[in-house]
N, C-alpha and C positions, 0 to 999 in steps of 0.2 A: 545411620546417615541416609536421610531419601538419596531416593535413585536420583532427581533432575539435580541435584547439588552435587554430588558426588559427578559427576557428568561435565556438570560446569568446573567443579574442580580442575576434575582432569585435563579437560581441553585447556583450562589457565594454564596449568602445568605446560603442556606440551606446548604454546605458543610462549611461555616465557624462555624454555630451551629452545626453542625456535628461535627465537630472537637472542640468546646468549649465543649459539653457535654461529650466527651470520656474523655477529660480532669478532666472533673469535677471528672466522673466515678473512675479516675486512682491516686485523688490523696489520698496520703499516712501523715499517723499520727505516730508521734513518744511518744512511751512511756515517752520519759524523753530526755532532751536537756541539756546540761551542758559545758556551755564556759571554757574553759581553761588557766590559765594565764603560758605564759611560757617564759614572761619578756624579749621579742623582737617584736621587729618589721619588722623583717627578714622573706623572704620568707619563707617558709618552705614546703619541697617537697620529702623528702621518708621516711616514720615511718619504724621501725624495731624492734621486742620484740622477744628477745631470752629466757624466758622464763615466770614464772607466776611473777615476779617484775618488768624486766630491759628490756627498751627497750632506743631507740635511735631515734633522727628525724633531719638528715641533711638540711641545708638551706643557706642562706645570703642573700647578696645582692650582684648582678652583678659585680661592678666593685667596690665594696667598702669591703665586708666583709665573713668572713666563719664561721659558726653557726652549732654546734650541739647538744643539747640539749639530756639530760638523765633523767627518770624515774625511782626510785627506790621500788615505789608503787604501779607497774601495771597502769600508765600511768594517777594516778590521779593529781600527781605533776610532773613540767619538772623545773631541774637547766640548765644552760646554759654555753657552753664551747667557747670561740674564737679563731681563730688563723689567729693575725694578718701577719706570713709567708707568709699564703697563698693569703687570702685578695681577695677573689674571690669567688662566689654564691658555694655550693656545693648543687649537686643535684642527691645523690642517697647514699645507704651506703647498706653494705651488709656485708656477713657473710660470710668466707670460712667452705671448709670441714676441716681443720684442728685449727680452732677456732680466727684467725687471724679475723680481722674487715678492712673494706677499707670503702673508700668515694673517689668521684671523682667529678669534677665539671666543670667549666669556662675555659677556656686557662689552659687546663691541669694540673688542680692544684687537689694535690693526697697528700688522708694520710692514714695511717693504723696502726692499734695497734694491739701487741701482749698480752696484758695483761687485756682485757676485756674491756678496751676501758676509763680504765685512764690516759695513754699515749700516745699520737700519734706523727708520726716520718710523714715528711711532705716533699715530692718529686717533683720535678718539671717535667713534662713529655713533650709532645710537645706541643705546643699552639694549641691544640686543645678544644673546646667544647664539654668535655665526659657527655654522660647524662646518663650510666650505669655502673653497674661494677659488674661480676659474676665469680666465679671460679667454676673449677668442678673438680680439686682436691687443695690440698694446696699449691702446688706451681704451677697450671698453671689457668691463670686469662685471661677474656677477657675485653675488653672496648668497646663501641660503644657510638656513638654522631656524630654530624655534624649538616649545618647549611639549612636546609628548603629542596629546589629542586636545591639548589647548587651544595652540594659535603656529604659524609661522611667517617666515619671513623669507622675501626674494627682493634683494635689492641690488640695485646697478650703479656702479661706479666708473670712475676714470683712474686713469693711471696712479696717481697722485692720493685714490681714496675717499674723493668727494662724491657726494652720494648726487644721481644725474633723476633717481626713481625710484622708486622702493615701493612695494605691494606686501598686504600681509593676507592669510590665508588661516583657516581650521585646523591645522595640522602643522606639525613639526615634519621640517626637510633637513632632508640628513644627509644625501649626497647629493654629487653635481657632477658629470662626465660631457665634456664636446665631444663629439668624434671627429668634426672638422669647424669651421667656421661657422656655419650655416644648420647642424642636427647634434641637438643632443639630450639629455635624458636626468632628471630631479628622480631621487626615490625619497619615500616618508612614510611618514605614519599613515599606513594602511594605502598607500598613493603610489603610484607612477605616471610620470609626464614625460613627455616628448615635444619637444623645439627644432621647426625646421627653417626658422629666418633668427638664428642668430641668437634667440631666448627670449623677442620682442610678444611672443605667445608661444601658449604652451595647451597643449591638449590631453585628458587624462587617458591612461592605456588600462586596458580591460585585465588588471592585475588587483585581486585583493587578499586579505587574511593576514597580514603580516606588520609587520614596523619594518619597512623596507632601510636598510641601513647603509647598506654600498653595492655598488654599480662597477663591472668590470665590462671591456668589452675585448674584443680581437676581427678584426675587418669586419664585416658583417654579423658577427655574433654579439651578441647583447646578456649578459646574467642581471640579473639582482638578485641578493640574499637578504632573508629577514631577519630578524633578531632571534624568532623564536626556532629558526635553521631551516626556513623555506627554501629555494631556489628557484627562479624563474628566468626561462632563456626564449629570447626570442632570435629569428634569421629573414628575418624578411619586416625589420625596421618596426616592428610593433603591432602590425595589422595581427598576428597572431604569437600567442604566449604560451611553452608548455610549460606546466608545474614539474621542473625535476624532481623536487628533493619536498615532499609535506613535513614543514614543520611540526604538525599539531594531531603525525600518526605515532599512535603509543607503542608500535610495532617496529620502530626503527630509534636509534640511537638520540638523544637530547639535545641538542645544541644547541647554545645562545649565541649565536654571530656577531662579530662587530665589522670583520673586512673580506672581501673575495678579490680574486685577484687570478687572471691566464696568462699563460705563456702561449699558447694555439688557440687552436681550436677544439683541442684536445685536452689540454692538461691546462688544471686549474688548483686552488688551493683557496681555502677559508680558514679564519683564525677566529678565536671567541671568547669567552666567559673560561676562566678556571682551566686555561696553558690550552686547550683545544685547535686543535691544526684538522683539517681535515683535505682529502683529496681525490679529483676526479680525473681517471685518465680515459673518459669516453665525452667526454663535451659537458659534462655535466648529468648523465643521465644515472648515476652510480657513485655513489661518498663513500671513503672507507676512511679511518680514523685512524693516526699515526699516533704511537708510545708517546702517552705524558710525557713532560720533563721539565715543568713549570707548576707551581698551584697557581700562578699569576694572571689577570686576566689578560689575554691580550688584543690589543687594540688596531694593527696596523701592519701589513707585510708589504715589502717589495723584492725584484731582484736587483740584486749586488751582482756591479758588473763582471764577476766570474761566474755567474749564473745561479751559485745559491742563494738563498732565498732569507732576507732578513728580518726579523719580528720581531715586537716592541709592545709595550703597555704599560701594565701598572708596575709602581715601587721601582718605576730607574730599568725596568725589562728590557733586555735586547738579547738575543740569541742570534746566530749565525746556524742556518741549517743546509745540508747536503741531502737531499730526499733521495 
């Protein structure tokens, strides 16, 4: 064997146990794992608990059905809602400032209740792909969604669902976060935006490489995660961005992200592709990867009002975890 190969060899060698051993170093035990029966088999992909009982977690399936399921125990039982109307994935649900609920999903299919979320009134919007829905007062609501490096969509409604404006763009938007009335932040395919009057404009932020997927924030700190397991955090409102976490270095662990989510300014958690949970208890500047306990991919975490932390995705997923 030449010497320069044998050389390259070796040093391969030694930076893949490099990389096995940090591994080793990084992984993570959970106090207690608890599967969840919430009698689907439906995707499921945004939790939401409005307070120490009730919470909510939209899903279906693509072209066949719309799922959202209710907790009335703090999220240790989920009964299950359908609504063959719609008959389309729903993938997101949220909470207005004047107590209104919405969900949006597939080919524009929208519902929303006023009365806590036992009735829902169910709209047809445009055949669009919304994968979010936020208002930031009660009657004025935004949507974003679209399909990959295609095209996207940002459209504006009122309480009711009627479309007031609607803009479409190069790019699939995947998330949508206010921090208050007035600033808040779109991630996408390969994009970040920032709104400081409300969402009426939006200005792009000097973040790229990624299919930006979800957006956490905690007072002044900012993440986004990309699909392919970037991380990016900013603290001073977007004027500058660090790269935590390089998705696209062959030296650190693989992840395909779908949600991030903080408790502080400290401690954070991401969830992905194939049961992947992962967690940072320095602000983000360090992932370490918690014990499989799913092949499922999953799609969406919150905390449950006892403070652990709930995850859900594909085939009907939901876990109850204690980290």
């Amino acid at each position: 064997m030449k010497k320069g190969l044998k050389i390259y060899l070796y040093s391969l060698m030694a930076l893949c146990a490099s990389v096995l051993d940090s591994c080793k170093k990084d992984l993570l035990h959970y106090q207690n794992v608890q599967k969840i029966e919430g009698n689907t088999t439906d995707r499921l992909n945004s939790i939401l608990f409005i307070n120490d009982s009730t919470g909510f977690i939209a899903g279906g399936e693509r072209f066949a059905s719309s799922t959202i399921l209710v907790t009335k125990d703090g999220g240790y039982t989920w009964t299950g809602m359908g609504f063959p109307e719609a008959g389309k994935e729903l993938f997101d649900i949220s909470r207005a400032p004047g107590g209104n609920f919405y969900t949006c999903g597939y080919d524009g299919k929208f519902l929303y209740s006023t009365d806590g979320g036992q009735q829902w009134t169910f709209k047809q919007l445009m055949f669009n792909p919304y994968k979010k829905v936020v208002f930031t007062t009660a009657d004025k609501g935004m949507l974003v969604g679209g399909i990959s490096f295609e095209t996207g969509y940002l459209t504006h409604i009122n309480a009711t669902g009627d479309v007031t404006s609607s803009d479409s763009l190069g790019y699939e938007l995947n998330d949508i976060k206010m921090i208050n009335g007035h600033t808040g932040y779109i991630s996408g395919y390969g994009v970040v935006m920032r709104t400081d009057d409300g969402g009426a404009t939006w200005q792009l932020q000097n973040i790229r490489g990624d299919n930006f997927v979800s957006i956490a924030y905690f007072q002044n700190n900012i993440w986004v995660c990309g699909y392919n397991g970037s991380v990016f955090h900013t603290t001073d409102g977007g004027q500058t961005w660090e790269k935590q976490r390089n998705g696209n270095d062959p030296t650190q662990a693989s992840y395909h992200l779908q949600a991030i989510l903080f408790k502080d300014a400290m401690n954070g958690w991401a969830v992905g592709e194939k049961g992947a949970v992962i967690h940072t208890d320095d602000g983000g500047k360090h992932w370490m990867s918690y014990d499989n306990f799913t092949p499922n991919d999953l799609r969406s975490l919150a905390f449950a009002p006892n403070g652990d932390i709930i995850v859900a995705g594909d085939h009907g997923t939901i876990f109850r975890l204690k980290p």
